[in-house]
N, C-alpha and C positions, 0 to 999 in steps of 0.2 A: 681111659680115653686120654690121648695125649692133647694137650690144650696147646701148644708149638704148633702140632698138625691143624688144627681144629683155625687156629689164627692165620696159618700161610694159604688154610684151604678159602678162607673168607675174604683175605688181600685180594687172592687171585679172583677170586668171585667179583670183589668191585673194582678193581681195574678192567676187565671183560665188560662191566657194566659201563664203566665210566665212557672206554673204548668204543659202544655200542653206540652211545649217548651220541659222543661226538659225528661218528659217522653216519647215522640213519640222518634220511630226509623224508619226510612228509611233505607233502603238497596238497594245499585244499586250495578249491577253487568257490569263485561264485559270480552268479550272473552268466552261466554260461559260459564261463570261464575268460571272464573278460580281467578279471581280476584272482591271481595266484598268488598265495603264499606259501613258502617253504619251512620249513619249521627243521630245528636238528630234533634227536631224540629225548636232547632237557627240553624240549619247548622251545628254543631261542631262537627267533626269528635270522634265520640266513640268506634269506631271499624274498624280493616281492616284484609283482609286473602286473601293471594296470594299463588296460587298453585306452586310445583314444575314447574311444567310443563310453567308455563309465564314466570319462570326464562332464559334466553339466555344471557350468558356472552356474544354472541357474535354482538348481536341487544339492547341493553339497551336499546332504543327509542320505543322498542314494550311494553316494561313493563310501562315505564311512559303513552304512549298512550292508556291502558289498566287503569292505573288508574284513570286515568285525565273520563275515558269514565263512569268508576264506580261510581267517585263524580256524574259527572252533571245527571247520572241516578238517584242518592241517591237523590241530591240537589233537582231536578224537581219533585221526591215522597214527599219529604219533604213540599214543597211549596204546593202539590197538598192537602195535609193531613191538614197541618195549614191552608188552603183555605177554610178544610170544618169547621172547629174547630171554625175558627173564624168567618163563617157565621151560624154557630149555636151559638156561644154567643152574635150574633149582628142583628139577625132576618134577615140575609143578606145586612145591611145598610154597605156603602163604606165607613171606620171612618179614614179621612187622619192621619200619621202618622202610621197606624199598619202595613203599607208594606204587604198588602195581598191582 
């Protein structure tokens, strides 16, 4: 086995990944979609929009429980997306370390 091959075939594998990462967008909503968030495929928040309407000076706790509800919707799209991403660059083999 050439370990040369074995190394350029692995670069190429996470750069496609890394590549992937940046461009996928997830979006989770909540409340009806009064509140969105965008996620890239690390997870890294690239987008948020909050309606009027989730605004309540007088419940704060409804808005952050609106958004906290929007990440882990964005989050668990995101995982599901990189799930399929990386079981098409890996013919579905489980490659410890890629957290997927």
């Amino acid at each position: 086995m050439d370990m040369r091959f074995l190394m350029k075939q692995a670069q190429a594998m996470q750069s496609k990944l890394q590549e992937a990462q940046a461009n996928l967008r997830a979006e989770g909503t909540a409340g009806g979609a009064m509140v969105k968030v965008t996620l890239n495929g690390a997870k890294e928040l690239v987008g948020i929009s909050i309606a009027k309407e989730a605004m309540d000076p007088e419940d704060p706790s409804m808005l952050e429980d609106l958004v906290l509800a929007a990440f882990k919707d964005a989050s668990a799209k995101a995982d599901e997306a990189m799930g399929k991403i990386t079981g098409g660059l890996t013919g579905g083999l489980k490659i410890p370390g890629l957290g997927f």
